[in-house]
SERO-4910 file (N, C-alpha, C, O; in steps of 0.05 Angstrom, whole numbers):
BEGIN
 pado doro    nc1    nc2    nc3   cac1   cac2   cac3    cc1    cc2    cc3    oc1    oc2    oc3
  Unk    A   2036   2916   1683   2047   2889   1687   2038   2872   1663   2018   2877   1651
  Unk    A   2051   2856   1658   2058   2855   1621   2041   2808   1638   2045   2790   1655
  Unk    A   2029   2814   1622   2000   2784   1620   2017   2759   1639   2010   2751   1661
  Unk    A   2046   2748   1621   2063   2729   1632   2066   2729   1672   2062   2712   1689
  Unk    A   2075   2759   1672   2089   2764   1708   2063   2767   1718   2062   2763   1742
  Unk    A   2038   2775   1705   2010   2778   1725   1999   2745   1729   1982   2740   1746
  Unk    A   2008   2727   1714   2006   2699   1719   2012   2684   1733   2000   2667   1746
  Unk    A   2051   2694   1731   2058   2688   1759   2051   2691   1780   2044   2674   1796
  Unk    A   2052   2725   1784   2050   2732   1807   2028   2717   1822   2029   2706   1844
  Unk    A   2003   2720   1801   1976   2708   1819   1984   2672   1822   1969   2660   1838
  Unk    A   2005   2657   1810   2007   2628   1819   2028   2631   1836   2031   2609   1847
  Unk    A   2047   2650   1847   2058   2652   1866   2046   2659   1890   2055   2650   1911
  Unk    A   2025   2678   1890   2003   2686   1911   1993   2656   1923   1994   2647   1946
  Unk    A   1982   2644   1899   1962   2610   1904   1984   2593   1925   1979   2582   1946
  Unk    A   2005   2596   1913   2022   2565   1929   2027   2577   1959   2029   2565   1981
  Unk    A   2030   2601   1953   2039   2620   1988   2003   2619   2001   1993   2618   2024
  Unk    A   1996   2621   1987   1971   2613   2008   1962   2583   2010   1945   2578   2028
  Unk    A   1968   2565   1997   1964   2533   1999   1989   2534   2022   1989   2523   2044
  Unk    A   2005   2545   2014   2032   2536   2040   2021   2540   2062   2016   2521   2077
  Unk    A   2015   2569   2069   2004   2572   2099   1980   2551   2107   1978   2539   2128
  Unk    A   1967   2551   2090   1948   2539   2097   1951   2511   2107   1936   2503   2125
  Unk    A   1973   2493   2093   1979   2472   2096   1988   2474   2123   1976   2459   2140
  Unk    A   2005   2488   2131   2024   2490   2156   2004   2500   2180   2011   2493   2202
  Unk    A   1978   2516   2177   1960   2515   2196   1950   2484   2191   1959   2467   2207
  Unk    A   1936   2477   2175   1927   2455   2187   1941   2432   2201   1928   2416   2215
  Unk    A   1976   2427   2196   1995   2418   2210   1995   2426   2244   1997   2408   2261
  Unk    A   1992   2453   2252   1987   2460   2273   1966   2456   2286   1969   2452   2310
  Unk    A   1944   2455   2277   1914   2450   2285   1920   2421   2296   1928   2399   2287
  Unk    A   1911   2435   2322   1910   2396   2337   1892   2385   2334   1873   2399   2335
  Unk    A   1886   2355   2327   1869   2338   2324   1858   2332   2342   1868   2317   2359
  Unk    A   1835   2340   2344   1818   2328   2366   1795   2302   2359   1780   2303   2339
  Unk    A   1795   2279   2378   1786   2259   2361   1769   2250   2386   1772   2256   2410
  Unk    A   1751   2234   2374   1726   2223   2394   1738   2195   2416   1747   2175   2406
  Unk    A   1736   2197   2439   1740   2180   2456   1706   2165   2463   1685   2177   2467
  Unk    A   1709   2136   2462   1681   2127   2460   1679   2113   2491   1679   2088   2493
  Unk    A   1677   2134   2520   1676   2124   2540   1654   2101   2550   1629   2104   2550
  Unk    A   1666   2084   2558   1654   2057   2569   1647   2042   2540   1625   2032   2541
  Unk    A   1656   2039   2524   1647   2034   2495   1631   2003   2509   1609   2009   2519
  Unk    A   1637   1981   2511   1628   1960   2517   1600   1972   2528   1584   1957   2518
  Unk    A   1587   1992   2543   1569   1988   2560   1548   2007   2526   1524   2008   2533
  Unk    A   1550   2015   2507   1533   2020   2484   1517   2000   2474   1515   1976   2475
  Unk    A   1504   2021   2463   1481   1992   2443   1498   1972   2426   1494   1948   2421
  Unk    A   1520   1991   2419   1527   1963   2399   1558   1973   2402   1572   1989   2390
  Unk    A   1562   1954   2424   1592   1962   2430   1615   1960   2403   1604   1957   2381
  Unk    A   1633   1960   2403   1659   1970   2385   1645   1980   2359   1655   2000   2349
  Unk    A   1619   1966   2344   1619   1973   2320   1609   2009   2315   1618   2023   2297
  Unk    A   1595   2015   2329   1579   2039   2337   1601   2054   2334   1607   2065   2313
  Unk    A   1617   2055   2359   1656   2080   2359   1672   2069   2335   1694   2080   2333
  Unk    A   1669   2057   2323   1692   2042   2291   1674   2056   2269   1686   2069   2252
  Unk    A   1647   2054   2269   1639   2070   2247   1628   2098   2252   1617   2111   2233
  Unk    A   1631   2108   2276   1630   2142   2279   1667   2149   2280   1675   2170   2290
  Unk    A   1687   2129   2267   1716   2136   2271   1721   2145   2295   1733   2167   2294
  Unk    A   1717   2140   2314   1731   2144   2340   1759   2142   2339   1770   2123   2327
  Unk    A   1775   2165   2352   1797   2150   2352   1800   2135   2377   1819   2120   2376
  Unk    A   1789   2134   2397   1798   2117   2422   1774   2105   2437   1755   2116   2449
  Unk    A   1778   2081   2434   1754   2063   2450   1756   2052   2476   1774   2035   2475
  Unk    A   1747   2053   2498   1749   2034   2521   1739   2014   2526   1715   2010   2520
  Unk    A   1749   2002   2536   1749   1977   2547   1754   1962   2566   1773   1946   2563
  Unk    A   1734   1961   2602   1745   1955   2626   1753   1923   2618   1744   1914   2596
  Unk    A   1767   1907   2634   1776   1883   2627   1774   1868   2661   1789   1880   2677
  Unk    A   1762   1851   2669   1766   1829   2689   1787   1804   2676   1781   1794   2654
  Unk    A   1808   1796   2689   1815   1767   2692   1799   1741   2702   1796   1737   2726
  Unk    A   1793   1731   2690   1775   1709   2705   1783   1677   2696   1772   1670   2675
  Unk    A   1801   1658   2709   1806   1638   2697   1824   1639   2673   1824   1621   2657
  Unk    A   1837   1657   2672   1867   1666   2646   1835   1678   2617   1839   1681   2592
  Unk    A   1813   1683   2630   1802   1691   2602   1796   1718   2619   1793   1719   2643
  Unk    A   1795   1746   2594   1780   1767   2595   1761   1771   2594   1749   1761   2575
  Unk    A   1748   1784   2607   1719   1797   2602   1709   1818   2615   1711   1824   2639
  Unk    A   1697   1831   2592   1693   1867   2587   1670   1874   2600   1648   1867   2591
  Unk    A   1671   1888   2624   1658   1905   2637   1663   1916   2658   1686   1915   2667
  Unk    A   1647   1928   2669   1654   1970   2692   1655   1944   2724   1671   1944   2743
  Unk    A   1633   1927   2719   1632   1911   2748   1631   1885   2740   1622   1878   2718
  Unk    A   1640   1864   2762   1640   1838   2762   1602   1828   2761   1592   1809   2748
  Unk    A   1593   1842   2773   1561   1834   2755   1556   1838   2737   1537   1823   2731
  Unk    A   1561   1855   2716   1564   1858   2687   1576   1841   2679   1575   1848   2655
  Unk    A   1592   1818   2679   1607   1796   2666   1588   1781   2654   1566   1775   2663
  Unk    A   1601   1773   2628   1568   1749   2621   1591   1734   2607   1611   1748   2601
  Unk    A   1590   1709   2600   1601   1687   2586   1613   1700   2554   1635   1707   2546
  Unk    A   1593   1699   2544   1592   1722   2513   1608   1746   2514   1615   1752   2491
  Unk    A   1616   1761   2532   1629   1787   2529   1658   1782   2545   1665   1787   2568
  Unk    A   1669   1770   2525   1706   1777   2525   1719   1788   2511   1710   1790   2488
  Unk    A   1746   1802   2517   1760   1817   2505   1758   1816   2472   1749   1833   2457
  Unk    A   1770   1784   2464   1773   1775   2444   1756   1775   2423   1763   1779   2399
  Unk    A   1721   1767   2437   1706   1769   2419   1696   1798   2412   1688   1802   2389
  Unk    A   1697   1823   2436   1682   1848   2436   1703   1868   2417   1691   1884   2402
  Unk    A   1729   1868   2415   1745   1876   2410   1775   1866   2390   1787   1880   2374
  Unk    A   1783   1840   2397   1809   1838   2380   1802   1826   2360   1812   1830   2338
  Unk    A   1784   1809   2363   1775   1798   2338   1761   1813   2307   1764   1806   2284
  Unk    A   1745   1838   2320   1739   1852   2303   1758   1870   2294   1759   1878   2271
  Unk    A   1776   1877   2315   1792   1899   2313   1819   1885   2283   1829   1898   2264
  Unk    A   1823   1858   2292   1841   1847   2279   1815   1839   2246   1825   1826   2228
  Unk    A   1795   1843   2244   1792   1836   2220   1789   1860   2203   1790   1857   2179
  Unk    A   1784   1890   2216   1791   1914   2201   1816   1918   2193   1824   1928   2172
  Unk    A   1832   1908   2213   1858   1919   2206   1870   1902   2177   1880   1911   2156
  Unk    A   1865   1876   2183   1872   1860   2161   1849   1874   2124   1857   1879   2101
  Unk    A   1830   1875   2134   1821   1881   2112   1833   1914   2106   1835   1915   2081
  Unk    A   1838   1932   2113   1847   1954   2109   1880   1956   2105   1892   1977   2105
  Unk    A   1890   1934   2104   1920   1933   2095   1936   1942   2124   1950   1962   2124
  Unk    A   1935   1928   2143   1951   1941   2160   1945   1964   2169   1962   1981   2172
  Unk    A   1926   1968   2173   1921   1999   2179   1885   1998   2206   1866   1983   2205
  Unk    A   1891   2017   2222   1865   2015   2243   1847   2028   2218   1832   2012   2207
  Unk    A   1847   2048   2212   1822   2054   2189   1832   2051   2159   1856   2044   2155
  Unk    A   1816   2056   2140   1821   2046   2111   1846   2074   2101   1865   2071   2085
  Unk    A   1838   2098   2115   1851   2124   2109   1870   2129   2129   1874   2152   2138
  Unk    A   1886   2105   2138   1900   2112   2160   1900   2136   2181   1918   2153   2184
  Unk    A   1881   2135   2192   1870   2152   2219   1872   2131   2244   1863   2108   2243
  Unk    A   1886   2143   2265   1901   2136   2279   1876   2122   2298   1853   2130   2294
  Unk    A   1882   2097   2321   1865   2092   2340   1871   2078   2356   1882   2057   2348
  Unk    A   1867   2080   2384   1879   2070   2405   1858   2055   2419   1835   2063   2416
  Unk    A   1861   2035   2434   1847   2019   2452   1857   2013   2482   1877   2002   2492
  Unk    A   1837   2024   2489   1855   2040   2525   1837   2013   2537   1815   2003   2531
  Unk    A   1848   2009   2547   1845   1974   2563   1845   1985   2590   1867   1993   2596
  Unk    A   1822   1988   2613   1828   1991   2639   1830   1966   2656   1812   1950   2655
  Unk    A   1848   1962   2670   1857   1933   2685   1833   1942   2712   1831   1964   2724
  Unk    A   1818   1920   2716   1814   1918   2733   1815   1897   2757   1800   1900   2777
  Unk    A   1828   1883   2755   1834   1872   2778   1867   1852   2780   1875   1828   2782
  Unk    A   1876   1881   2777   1910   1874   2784   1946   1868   2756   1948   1855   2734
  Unk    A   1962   1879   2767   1976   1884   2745   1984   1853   2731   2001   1854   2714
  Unk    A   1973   1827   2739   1977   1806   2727   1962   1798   2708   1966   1778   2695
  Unk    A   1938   1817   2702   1923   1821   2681   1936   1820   2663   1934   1804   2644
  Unk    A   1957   1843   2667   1970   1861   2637   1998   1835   2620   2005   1829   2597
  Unk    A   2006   1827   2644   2024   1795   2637   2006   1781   2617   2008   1779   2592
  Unk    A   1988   1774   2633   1970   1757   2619   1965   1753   2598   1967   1733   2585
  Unk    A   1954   1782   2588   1945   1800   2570   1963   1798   2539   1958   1794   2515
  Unk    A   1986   1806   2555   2019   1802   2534   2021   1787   2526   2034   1791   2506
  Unk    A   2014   1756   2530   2018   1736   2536   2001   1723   2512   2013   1710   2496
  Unk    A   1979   1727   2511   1960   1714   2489   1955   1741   2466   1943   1734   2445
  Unk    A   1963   1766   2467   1980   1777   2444   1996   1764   2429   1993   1756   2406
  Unk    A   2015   1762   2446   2038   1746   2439   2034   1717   2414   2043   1711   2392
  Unk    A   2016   1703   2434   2012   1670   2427   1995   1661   2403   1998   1642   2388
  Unk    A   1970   1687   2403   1942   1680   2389   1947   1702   2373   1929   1719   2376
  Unk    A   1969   1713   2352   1970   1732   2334   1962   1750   2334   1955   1760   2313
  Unk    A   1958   1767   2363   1944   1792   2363   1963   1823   2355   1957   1847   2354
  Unk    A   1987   1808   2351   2021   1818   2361   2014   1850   2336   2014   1874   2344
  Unk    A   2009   1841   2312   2016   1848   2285   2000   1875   2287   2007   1897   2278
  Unk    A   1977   1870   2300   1952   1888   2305   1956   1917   2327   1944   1938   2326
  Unk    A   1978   1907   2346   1990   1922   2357   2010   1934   2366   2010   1953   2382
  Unk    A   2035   1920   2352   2056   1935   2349   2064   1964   2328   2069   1965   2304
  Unk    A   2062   1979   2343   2064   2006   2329   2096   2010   2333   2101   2034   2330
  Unk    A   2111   2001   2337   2135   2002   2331   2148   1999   2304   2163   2013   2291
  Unk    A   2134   1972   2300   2139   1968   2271   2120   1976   2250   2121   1973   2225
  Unk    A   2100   1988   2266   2077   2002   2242   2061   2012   2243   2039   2003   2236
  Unk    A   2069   2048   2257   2055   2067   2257   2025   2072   2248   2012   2092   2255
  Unk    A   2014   2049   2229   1980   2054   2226   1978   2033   2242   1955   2022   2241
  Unk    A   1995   2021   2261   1974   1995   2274   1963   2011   2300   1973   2033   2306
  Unk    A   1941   1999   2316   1927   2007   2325   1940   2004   2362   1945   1983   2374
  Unk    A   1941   2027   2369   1951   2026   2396   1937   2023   2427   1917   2029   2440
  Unk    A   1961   2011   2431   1938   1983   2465   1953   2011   2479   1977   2016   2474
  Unk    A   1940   2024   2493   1943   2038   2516   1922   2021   2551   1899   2013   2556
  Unk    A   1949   2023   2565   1933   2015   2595   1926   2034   2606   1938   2056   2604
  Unk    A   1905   2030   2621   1897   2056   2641   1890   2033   2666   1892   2009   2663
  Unk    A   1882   2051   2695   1870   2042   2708   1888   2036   2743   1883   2024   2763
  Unk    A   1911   2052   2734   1927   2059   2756   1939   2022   2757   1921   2015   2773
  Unk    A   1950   2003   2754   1948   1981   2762   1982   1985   2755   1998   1967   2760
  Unk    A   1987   2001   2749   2019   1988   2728   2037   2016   2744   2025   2037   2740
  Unk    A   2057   2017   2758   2067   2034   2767   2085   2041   2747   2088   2028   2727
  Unk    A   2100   2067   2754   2116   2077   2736   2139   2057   2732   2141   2046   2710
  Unk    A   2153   2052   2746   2178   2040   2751   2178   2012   2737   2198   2000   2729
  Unk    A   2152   2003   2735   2152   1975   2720   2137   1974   2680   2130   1956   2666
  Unk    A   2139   2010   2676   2130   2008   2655   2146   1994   2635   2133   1987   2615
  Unk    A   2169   1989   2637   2185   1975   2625   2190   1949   2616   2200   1940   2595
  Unk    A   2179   1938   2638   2175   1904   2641   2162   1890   2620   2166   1866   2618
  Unk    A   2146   1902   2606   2132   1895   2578   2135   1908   2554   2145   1930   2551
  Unk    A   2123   1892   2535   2131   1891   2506   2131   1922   2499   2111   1936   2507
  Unk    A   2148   1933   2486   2153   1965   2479   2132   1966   2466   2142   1983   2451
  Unk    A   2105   1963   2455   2081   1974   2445   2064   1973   2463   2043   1985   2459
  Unk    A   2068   1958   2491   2047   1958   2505   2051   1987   2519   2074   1991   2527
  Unk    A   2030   2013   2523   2040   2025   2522   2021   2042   2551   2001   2030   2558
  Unk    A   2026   2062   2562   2009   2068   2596   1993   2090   2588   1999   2102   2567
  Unk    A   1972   2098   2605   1959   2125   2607   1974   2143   2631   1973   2134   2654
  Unk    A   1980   2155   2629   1997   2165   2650   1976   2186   2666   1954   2186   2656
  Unk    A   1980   2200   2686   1966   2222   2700   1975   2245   2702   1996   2250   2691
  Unk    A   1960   2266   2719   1970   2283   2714   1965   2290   2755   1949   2287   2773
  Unk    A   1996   2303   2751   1990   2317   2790   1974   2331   2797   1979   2355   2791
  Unk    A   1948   2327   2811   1936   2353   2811   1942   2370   2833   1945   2361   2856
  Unk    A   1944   2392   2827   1951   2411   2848   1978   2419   2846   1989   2434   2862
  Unk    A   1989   2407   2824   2021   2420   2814   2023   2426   2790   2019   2414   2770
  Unk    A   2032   2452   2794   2033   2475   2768   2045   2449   2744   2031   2449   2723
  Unk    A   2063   2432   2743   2072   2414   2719   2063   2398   2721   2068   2386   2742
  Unk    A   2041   2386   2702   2029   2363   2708   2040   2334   2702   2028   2312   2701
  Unk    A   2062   2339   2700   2077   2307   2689   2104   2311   2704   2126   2314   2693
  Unk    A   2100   2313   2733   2128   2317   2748   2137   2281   2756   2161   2275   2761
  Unk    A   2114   2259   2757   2115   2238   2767   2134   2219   2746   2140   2196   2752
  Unk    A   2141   2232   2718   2153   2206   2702   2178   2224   2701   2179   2249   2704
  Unk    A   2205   2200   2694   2222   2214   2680   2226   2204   2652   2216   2184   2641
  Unk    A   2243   2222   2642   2242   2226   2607   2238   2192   2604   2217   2184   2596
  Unk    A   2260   2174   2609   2253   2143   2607   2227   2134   2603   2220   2123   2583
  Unk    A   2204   2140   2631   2184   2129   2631   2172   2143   2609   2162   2131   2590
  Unk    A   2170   2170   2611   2152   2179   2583   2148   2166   2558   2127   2170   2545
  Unk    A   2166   2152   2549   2166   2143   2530   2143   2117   2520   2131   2111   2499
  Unk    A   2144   2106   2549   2121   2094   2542   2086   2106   2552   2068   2091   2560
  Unk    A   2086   2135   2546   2060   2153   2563   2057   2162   2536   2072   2181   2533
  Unk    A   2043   2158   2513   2027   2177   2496   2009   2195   2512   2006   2219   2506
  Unk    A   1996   2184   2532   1974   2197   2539   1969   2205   2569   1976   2190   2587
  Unk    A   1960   2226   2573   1956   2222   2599   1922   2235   2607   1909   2253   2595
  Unk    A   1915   2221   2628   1897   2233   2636   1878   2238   2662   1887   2227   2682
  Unk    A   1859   2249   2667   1843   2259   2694   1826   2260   2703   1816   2243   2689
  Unk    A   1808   2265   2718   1779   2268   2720   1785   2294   2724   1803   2304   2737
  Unk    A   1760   2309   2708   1746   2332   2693   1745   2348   2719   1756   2371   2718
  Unk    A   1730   2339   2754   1727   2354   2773   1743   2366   2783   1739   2386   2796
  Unk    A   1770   2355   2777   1786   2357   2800   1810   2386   2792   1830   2395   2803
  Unk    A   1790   2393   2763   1804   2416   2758   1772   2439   2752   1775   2464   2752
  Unk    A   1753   2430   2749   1732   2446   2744   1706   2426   2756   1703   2402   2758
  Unk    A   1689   2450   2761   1658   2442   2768   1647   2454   2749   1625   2461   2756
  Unk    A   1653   2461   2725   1631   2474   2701   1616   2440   2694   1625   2418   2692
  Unk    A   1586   2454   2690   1569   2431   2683   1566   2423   2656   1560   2400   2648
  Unk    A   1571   2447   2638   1580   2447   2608   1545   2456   2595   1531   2445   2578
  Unk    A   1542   2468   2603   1518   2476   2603   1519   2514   2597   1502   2522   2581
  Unk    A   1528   2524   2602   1533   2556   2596   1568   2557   2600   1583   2539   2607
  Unk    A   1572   2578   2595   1610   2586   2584   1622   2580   2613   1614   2591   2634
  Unk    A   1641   2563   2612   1654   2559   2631   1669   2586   2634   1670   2605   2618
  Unk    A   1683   2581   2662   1693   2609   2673   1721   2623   2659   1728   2607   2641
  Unk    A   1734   2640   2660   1759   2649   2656   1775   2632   2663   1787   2616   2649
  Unk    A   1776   2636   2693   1797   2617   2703   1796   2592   2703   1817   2579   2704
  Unk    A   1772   2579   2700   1777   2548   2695   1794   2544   2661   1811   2529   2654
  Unk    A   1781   2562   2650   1787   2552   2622   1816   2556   2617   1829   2539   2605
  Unk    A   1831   2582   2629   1857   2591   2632   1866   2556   2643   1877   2541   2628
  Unk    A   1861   2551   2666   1878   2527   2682   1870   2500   2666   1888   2484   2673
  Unk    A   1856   2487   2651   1856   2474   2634   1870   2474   2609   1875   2453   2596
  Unk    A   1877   2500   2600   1895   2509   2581   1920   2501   2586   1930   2484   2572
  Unk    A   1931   2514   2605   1958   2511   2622   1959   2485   2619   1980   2476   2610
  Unk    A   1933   2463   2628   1945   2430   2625   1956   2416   2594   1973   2399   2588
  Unk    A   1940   2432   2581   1941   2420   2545   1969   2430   2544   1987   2414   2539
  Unk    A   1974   2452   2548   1999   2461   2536   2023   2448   2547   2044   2443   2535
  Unk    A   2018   2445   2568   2037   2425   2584   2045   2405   2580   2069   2401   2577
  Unk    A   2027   2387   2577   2021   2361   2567   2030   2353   2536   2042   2334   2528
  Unk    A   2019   2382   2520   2041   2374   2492   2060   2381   2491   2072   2374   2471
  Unk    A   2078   2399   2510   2094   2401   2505   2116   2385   2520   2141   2391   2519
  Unk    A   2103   2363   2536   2118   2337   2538   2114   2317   2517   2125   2295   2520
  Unk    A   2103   2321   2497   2102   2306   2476   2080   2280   2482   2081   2257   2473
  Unk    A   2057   2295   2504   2033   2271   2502   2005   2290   2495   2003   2315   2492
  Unk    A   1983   2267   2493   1956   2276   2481   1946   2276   2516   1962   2273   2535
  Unk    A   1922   2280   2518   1907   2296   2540   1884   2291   2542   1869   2296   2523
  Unk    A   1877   2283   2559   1843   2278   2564   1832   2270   2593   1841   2253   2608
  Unk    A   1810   2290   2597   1804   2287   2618   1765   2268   2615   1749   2271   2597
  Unk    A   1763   2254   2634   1747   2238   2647   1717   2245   2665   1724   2256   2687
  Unk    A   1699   2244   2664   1687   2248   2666   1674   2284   2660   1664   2298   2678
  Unk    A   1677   2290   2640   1676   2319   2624   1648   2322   2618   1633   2305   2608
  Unk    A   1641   2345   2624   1614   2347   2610   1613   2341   2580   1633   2344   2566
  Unk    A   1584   2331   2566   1586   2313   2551   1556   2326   2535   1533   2319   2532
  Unk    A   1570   2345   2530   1539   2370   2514   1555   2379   2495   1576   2366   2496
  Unk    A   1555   2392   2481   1556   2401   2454   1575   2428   2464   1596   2429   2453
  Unk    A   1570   2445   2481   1597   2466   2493   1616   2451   2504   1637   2464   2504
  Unk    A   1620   2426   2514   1644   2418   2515   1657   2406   2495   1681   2406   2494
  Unk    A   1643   2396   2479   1667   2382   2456   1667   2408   2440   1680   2403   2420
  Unk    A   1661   2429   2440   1664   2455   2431   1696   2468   2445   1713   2479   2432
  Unk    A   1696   2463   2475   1718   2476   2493   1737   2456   2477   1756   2467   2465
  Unk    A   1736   2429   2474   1754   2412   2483   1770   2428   2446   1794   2436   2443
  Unk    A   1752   2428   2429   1769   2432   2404   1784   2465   2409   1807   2471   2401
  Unk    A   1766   2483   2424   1775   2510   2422   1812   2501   2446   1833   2513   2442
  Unk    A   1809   2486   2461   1828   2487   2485   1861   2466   2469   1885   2466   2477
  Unk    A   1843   2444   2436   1861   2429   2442   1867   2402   2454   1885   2387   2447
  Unk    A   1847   2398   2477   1841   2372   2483   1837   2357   2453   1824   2360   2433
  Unk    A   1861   2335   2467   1863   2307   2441   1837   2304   2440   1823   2314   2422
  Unk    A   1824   2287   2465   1803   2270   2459   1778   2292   2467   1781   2315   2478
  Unk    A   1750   2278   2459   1729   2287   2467   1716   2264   2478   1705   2246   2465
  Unk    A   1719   2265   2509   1708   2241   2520   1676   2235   2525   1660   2249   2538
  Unk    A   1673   2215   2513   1642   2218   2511   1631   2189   2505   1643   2170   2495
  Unk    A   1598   2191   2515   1581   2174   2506   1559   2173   2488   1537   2162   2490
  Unk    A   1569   2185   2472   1556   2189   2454   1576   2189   2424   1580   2212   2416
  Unk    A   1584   2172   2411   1599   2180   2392   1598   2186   2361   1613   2197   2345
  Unk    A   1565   2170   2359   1563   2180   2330   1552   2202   2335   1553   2210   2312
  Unk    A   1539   2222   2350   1534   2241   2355   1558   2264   2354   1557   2284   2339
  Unk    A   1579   2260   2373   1602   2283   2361   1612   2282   2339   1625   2301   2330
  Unk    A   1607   2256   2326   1616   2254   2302   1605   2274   2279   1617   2291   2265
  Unk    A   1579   2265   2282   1557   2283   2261   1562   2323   2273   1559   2342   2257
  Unk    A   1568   2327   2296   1572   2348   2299   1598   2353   2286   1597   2372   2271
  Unk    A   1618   2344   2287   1642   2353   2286   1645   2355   2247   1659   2371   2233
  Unk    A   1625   2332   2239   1624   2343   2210   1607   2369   2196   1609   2382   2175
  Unk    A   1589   2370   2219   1582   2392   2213   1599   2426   2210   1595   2445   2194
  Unk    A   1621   2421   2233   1634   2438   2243   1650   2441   2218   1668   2458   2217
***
């Protein structure tokens, strides 16, 4: 083989292996840190924003047309509202990062759980709407803005509609039926990126030694399901050790739900 075609050949070898490669990591699902109860951390939002979380929570009370962030109505304190724990910071990254939830456009959602009733979520729309929060969350018009997902069962299917097309639902999943997204039709999906579960109600592994065959098989069955309705996946109350955010990347699970997030972080760069 004459110097020129052994040149080729070996930069034709290079690009066929950058191709594949490229196209596995296209396939490789992203699994990204969910920062459960974020408000209840040492240092709520900033702590999950600088371990890159992609998804932060946030329970929400109505109280007098203002929000405020916490799991129980005795957890409420004057100081901790939506606005100050969350949109305000959230809206001064985004502005300083050009429109974008991180500087490298990595995706991030803010799952808002209603707790006390679907006139929250009006409400809610409402001072989006009024107090410029709009820009920050419409992903319609701009796929790096940062996405308001509801959870918390408050919003039925049938009225997912009723609000602004970025406001957007956590959907569930049936348990005890082989398809786990029999409850929406194609319509409602559209507004379900996500759906999700509590961890028991499909396994009792403590996450502590290898979960079983069959659990891991029927957790499988849910991911695959679930993307192949074209949503991400996460289950709730998950063991929260180092073999589960291990399952969750081997299985595919979007999120790794947890309290701990600069901690999966530093693992997952390790990884």
């Amino acid at each position: 083989m004459n110097r020129k075609l052994q040149h080729f050949t070996w930069a034709a070898m290079l690009l066929l292996g950058m191709s594949a490669c490229s196209q596995a990591q296209r396939v490789q699902p992203a699994v990204g840190i969910h920062s459960h109860n974020d408000y209840a951390q040492e240092h709520p939002f900033t702590g999950a924003y600088e371990a890159r979380s992609a998804s932060i929570e946030a329970d929400i009370f109505m109280i007098d047309g203002q929000f405020y962030v916490g799991h129980d109505e005795e957890d409420l304190r004057p100081e901790l509202t939506l606005e100050a724990m969350y949109l305000d910071p959230l809206m001064e990254h985004f502005r300083k990062n050009g429109q974008r939830a991180y500087p490298n456009g990595e995706p991030l959602q803010l799952l808002v759980d209603l707790k006390n009733g679907a006139e929250t979520l009006a409400a809610l729309q409402r001072v989006i709407e009024e107090k410029g929060y709009k820009q920050l969350f419409d992903t319609t018009k701009n796929p790096t803005a940062v996405s308001l997902v509801i959870t918390g069962d408050e919003i039925t299917p049938e009225h997912f509609a009723d609000y602004a097309p970025y406001v957007l639902q956590d959907g569930r999943i049936d348990v005890g039926d082989n398809d786990p997204l029999p409850l929406y039709t194609d319509e409602q999906l559209k507004f379900v990126p996500l759906v999700s579960q509590e961890f028991q109600n499909f396994s009792q592994w403590d996450g502590k030694d290898e979960i079983s065959k069959e659990d891991r098989a029927l957790l499988k069955s849910l991911v695959d399901e679930a993307h192949a309705k074209g949503v991400k996946i996460r289950f709730w109350a998950m063991p929260d050790t180092e073999l589960a955010w291990q399952l969750c990347l081997d299985l595919g699970i979007d999120f790794i739900n947890t309290d701990h997030p600069q901690q999966v972080r530093d693992w997952l760069e390790k990884k």
